[in-house]
PyMOL commands that place a pseudoatom at each C-alpha (Angstrom):
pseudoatom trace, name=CA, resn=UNK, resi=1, chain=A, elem=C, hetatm=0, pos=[94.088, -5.179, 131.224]
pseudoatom trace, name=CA, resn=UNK, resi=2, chain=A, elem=C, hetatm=0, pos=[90.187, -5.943, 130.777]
pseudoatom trace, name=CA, resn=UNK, resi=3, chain=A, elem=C, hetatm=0, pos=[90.254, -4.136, 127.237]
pseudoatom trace, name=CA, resn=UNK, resi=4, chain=A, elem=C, hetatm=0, pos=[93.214, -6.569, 126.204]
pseudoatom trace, name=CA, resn=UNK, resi=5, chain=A, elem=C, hetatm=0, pos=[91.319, -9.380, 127.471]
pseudoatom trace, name=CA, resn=UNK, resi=6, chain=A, elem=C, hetatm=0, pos=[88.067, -8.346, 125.501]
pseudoatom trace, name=CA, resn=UNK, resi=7, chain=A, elem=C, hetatm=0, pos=[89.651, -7.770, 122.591]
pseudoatom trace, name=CA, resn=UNK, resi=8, chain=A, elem=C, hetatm=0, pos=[91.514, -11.196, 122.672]
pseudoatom trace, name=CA, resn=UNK, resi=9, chain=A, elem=C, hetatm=0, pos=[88.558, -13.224, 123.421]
pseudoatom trace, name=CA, resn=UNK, resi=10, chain=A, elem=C, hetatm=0, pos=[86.575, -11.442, 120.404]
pseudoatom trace, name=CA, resn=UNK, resi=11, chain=A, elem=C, hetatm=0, pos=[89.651, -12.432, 118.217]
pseudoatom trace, name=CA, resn=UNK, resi=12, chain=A, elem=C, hetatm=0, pos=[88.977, -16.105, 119.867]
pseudoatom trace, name=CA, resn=UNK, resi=13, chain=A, elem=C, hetatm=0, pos=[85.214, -15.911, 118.905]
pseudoatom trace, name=CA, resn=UNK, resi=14, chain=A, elem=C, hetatm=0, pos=[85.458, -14.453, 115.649]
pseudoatom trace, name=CA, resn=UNK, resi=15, chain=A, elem=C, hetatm=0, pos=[88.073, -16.221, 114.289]
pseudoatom trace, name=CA, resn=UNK, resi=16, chain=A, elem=C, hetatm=0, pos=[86.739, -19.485, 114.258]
pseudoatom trace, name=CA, resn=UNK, resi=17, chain=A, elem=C, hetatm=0, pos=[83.281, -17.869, 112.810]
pseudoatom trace, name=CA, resn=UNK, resi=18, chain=A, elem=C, hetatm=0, pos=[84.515, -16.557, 109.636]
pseudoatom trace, name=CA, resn=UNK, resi=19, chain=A, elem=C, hetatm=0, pos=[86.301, -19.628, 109.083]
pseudoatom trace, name=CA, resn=UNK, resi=20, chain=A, elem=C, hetatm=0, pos=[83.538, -21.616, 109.046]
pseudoatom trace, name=CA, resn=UNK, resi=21, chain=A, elem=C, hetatm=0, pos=[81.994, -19.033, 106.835]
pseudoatom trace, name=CA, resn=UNK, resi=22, chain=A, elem=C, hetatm=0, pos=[84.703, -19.760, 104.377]
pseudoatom trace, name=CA, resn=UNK, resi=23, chain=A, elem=C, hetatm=0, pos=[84.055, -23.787, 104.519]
pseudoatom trace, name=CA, resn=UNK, resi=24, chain=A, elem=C, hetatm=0, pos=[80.927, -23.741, 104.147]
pseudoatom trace, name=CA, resn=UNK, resi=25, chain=A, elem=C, hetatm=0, pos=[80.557, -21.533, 100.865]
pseudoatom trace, name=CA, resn=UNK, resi=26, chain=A, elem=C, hetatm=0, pos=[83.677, -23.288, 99.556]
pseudoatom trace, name=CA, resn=UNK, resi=27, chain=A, elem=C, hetatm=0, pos=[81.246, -26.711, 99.721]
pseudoatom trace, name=CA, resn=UNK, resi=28, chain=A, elem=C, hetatm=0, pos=[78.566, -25.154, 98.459]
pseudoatom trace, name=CA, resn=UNK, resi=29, chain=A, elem=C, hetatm=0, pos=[80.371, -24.328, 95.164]
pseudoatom trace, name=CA, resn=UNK, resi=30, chain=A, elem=C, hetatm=0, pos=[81.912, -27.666, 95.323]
pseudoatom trace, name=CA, resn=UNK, resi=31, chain=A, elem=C, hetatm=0, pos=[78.849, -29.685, 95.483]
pseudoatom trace, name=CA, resn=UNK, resi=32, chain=A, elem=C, hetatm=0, pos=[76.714, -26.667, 92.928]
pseudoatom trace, name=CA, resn=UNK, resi=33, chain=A, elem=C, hetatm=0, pos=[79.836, -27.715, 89.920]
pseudoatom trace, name=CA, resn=UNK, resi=34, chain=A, elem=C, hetatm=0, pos=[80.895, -31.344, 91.335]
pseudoatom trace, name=CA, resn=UNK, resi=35, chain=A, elem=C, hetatm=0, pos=[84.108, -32.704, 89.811]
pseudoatom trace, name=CA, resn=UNK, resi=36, chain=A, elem=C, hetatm=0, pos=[83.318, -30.846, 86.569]
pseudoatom trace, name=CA, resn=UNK, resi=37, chain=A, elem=C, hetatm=0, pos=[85.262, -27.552, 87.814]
pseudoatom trace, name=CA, resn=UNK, resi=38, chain=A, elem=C, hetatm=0, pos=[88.220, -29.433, 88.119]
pseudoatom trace, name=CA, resn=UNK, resi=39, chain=A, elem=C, hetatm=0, pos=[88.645, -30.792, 85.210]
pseudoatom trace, name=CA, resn=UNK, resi=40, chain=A, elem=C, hetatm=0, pos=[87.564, -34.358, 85.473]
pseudoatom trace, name=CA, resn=UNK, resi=41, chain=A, elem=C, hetatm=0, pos=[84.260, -34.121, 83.608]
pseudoatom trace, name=CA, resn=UNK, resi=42, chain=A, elem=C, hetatm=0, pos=[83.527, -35.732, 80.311]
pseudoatom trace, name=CA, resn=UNK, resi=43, chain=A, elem=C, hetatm=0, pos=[83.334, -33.223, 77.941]
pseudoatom trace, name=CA, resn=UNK, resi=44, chain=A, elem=C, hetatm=0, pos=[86.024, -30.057, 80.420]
pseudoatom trace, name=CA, resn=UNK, resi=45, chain=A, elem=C, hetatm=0, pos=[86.989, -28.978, 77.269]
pseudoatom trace, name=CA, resn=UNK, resi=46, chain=A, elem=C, hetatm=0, pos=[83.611, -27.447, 75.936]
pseudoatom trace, name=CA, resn=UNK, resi=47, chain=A, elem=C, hetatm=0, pos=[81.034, -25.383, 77.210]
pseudoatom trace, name=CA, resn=UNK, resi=48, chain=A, elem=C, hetatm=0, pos=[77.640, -26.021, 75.978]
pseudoatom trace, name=CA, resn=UNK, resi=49, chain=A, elem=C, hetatm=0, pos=[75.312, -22.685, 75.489]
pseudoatom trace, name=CA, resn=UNK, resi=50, chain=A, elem=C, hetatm=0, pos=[72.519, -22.479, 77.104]
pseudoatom trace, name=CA, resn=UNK, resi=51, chain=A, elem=C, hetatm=0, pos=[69.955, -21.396, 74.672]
pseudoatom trace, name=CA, resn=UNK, resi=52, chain=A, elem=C, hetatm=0, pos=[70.905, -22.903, 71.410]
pseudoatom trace, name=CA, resn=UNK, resi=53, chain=A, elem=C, hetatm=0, pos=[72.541, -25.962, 73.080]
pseudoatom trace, name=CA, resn=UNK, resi=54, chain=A, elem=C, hetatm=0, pos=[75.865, -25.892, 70.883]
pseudoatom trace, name=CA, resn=UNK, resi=55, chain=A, elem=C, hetatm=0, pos=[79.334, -27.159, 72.094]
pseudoatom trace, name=CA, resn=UNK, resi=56, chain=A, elem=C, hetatm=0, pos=[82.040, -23.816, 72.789]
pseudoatom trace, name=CA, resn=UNK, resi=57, chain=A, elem=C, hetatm=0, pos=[85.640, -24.820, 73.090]
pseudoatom trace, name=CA, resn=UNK, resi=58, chain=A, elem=C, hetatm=0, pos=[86.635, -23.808, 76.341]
pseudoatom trace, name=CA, resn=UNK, resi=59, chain=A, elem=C, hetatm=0, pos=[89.181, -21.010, 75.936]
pseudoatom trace, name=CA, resn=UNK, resi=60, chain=A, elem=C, hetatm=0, pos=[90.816, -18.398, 78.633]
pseudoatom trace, name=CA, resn=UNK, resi=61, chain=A, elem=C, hetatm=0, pos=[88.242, -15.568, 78.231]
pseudoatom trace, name=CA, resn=UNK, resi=62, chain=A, elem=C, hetatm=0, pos=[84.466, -15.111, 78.161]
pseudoatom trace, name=CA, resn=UNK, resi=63, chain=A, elem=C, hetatm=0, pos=[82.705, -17.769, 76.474]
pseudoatom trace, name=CA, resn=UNK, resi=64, chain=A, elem=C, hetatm=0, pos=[80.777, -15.990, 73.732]
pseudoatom trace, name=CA, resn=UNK, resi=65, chain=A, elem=C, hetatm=0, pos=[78.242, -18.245, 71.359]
pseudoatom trace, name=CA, resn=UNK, resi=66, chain=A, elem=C, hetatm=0, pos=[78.845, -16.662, 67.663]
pseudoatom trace, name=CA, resn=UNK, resi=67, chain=A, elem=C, hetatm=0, pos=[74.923, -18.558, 66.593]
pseudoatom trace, name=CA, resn=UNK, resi=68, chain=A, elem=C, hetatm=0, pos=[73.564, -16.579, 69.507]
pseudoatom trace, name=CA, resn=UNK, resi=69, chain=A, elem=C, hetatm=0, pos=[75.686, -13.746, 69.574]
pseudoatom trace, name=CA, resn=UNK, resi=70, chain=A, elem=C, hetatm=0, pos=[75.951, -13.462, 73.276]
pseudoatom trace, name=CA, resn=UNK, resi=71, chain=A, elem=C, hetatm=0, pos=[78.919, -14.108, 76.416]
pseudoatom trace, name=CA, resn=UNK, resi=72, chain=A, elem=C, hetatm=0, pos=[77.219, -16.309, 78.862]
for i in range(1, 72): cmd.bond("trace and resi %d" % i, "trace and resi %d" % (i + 1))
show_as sticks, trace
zoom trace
């Protein structure tokens, strides 16, 4: 009965832990991008490069700058 009642109240503890775990990273990503990941930014349709500074349509795979021949 002890062992049941150890392993339920480390269930209780941990539960509530990795939850908050889970929050908090999920506002840290939200606050790193802003409303930009989710598709209310200005310009959500392009990607700008970050070395040569040109606009890349967004598209479903890898964004890949032909000028700099690289994926970023």
């Amino acid at each position: 009965m002890i062992y049941f009642a150890l392993i339920l109240l480390g269930i209780v503890i941990a539960i509530p832990i990795l939850l908050v775990n889970k929050f908090e990273s999920s506002m840290r990503s939200f606050f790193r991008g802003g409303f930009g990941g989710l598709g209310q930014g200005e310009n959500s349709n392009y990607i700008t490069c970050t070395k040569c500074q040109t606009k890349i349509k967004r598209v479903h795979t890898a964004p890949y700058c032909e000028k700099c021949r690289q994926f970023f």
